[in-house]
N, C-alpha and C positions, 0 to 999 in steps of 0.2 A: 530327449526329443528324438534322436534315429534310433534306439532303442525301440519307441512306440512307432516310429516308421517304418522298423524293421517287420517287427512284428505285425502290422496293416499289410507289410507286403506278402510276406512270410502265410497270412492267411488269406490272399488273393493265390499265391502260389498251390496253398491246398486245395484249394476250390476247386483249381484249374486240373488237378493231379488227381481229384475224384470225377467230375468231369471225365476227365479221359478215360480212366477206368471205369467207371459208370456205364459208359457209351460204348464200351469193348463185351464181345462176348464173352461169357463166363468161362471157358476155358480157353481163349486167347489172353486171357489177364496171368501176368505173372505168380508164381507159389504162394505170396505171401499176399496179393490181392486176393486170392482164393480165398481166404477166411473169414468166417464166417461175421467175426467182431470187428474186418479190417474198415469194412465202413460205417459204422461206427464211431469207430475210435478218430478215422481220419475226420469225419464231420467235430467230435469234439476238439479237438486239438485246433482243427479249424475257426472254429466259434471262439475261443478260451483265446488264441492269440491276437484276436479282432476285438474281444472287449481288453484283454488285455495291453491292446497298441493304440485303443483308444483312448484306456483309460492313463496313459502316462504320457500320449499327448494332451487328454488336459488336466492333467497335471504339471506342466511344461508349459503348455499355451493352450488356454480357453480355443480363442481362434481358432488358433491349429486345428484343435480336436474337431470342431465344429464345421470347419472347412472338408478336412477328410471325409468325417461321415455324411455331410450334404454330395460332396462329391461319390460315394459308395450308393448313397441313396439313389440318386440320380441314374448312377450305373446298372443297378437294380431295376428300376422304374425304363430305361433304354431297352434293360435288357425284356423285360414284359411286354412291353411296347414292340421289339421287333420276333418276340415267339407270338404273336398274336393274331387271332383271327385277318385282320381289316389287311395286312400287310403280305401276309399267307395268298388272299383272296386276288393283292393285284397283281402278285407276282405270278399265280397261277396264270390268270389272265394274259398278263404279257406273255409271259411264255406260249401261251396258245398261240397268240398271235404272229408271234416267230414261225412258229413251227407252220401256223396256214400259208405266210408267206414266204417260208421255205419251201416246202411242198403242198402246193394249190389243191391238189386231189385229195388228200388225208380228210378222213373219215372224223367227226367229232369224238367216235369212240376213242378209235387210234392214238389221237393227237392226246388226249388224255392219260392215256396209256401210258405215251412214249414221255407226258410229262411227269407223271407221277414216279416211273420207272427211272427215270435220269437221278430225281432227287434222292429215291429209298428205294435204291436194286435191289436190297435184303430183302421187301417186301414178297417178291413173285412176282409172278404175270398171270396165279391162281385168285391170290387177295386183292388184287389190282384190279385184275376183270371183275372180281365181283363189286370191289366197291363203285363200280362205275355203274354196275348195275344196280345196283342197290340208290345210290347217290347222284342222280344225274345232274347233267348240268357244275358247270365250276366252281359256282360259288359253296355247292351244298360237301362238292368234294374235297376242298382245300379246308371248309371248316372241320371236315372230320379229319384232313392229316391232319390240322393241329393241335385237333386231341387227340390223337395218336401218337403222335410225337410229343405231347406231354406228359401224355398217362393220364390214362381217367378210370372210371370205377369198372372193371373188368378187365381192361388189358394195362400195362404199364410195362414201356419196354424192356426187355431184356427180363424181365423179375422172372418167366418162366423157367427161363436157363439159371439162375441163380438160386431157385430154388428146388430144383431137380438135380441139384450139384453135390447128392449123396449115392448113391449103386449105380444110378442111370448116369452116370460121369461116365463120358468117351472117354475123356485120359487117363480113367481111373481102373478101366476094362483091363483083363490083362488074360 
């Protein structure tokens, strides 16, 4: 039974370690992140020891197993729930409203601006103006960060830099 606990955890810990790397740009990622099979390999290993930590907790105890995966499931379903539109849209909101009552004179454009720019600096202040332009209004701009921030059919972050990660390599320049 801490065998199959080891292992549930052991595959929360990978998640977490692609995750990080995932969300790093492609040449801040250490040598061995750089390749090209490393994520991959870590999503397998990750999956293999989650049925494998499930499967010898129930082998061990029905319960047990049943419990963890309700509990992962739930984690899962938390975690969807708070990348989501609805949650996205009131955070924008308050924020705005901070900001009006921080500084009374700020322009709707601005206020947007200044919140979009808080949460994804990476973005600019070229992509930002324009999505304000393009998107007005908060509700319409907080649902496209959060597909932006998930990836959807055209952009998905980071994949540029990861896949440009052959001649056109800054660290590979010499």
């Amino acid at each position: 039974m801490i065998l199959g606990l080891a292992l549930v955890v052991l595959s929360l810990f990978l998640w977490l370690l692609g995750t990080h790397f995932g969300a790093a740009r492609w040449y801040d990622r250490p040598g061995f992140a750089r390749h090209r099979l490393f994520d991959p390999l870590l999503a397998a290993a990750r999956w293999s020891s989650l049925a494998a930590g499930l499967a010898l907790l129930w082998r061990a105890s029905p319960p047990a197993a049943l419990t963890a995966a309700a509990l992962l499931l739930g984690l899962a379903g938390w975690r969807a729930i708070a990348r989501g539109e609805a949650l996205r849209v009131r955070a924008l909101r308050r924020r705005l409203a901070e900001l009006r009552a921080a500084r009374p004179g700020v322009s709707e454009e601005d206020a947007l601006r200044l919140a979009v720019l808080e949460r994804h600096p990476e973005w600019g202040e070229e992509l930002v103006g324009q999505m304000i332009l393009d998107y007005r209004g908060a509700d319409q701009l907080a649902r496209v960060m959060t597909r932006m921030e998930r990836g959807f059919r055209g952009f998905r972050p980071g994949a540029g830099i990861r896949r440009a990660a052959g001649r056109s390599d800054p660290a590979r320049r010499s």
